[in-house]
N, C-alpha and C positions, 0 to 999 in steps of 0.2 A: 952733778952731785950724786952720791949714792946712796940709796933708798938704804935707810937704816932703818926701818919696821923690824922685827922680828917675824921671823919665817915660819919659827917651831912653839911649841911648849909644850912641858909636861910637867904633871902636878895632881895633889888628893882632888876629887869632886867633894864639893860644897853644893846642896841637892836645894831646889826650893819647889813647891808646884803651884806659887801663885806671886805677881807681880809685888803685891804690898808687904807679904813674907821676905824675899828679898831686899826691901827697898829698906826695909824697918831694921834689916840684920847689916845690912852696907852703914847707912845712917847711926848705928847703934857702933859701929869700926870692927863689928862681927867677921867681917869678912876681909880676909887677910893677904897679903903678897904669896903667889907660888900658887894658889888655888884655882883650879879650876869651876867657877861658877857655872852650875848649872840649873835653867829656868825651862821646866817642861810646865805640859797641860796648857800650851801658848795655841795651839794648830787647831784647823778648822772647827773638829770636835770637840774637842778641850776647852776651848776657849766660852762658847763655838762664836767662830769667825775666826781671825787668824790676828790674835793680841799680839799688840805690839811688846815688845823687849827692848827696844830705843833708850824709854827712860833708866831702866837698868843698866843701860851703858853708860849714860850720862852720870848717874850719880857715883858709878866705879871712877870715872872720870874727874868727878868732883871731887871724891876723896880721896886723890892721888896715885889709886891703881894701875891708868894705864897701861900698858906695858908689863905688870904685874902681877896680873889674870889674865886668864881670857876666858869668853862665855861661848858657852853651848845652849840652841835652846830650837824648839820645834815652832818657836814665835817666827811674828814678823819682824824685818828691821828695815827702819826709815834708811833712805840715799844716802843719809848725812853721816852715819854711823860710821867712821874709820878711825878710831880709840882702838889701837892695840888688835887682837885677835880676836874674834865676833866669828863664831859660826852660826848662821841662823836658818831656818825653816824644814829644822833636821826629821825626814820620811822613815817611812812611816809614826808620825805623830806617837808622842806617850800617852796617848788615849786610844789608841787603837792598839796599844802592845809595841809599840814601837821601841827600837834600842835604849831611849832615854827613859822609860819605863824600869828598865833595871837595874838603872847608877843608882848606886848608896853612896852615902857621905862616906868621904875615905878612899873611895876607888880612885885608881889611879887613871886619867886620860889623858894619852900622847894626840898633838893637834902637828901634820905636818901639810902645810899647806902649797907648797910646792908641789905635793905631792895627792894632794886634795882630800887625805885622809885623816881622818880622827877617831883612833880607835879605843878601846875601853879595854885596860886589861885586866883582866877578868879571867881564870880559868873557863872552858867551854863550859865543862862541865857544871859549874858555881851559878854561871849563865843559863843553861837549861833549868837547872832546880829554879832560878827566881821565876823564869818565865811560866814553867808549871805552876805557880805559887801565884802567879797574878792574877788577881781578879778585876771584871770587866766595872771602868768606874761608874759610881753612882747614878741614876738620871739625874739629871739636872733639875733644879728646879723651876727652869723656866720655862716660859708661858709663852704662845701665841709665836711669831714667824719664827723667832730662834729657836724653840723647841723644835719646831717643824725642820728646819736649818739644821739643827745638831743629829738629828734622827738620820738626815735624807744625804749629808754631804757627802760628796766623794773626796777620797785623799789627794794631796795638794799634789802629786806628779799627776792627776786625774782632772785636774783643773777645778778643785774644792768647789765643782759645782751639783748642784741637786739631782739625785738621783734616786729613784722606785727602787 
């Protein structure tokens, strides 16, 4: 039998930078066929730890998307996650400046997965101005190991472990 997944997609970005903003705009039917969803501030620092994006799949899932979106996100994803197109653990993180740092709502991302590429099209130039334009996020506000965690981590091609 032949694997009928979808290979490709392209579609506007649908931006969110935290799990329950998401989950609340899916649940609310916010979030629509053709779009490309995207959930940063998931990766080691951002999160800090590496937040899962599982349930955001599952609920696109729930409410019939499928096949319909697909998600981008700097998160982690559970083994179980095979719903349609899912790119996860995308380097360098949106909290370190990373490419998902700079999607606005409305940008357009081409996902080819054959090809192992998801690119953002975006003039360079458009892309340079946001990146000068970004500033380094908030501290956190948290306290005790995971501050110390969010401070020390190294980026996840780095093995998101502690480091001086």
């Amino acid at each position: 039998m032949a694997d009928d997944r979808r290979l490709d997609f392209a579609g506007p970005a649908v931006v969110f930078d935290s799990p329950a903003q998401a989950l609340e705009r899916v649940r609310a039917g916010q979030v629509k066929g053709g779009e490309v969803v995207v959930l940063r501030g998931q990766g080691p620092t951002g999160s800090p730890g590496m937040g899962m994006a599982s349930q955001l799949v599952f609920a696109l899932d729930g409410a019939g998307l499928t096949g319909q979106v697909a998600v981008v996100t700097d998160g982690q994803l559970s083994g179980l996650v095979n719903k349609g197109i899912v790119v996860g653990e995308v380097s360098p993180e949106a909290a370190r400046g990373g490419p998902l740092a700079l999607v606005r709502d409305g940008d357009m991302i081409r996902i080819d997965v054959p090809a192992r590429t998801a690119d953002l099209d975006v003039p360079d130039t458009e892309l340079q101005r946001r990146h000068a334009a970004l500033q380094a996020p908030a501290p956190s506000d948290e306290r005790g190991w995971l501050s110390i965690y969010q401070r020390l981590v190294r980026p996840l091609p780095e093995g998101a472990v502690l480091s001086p």
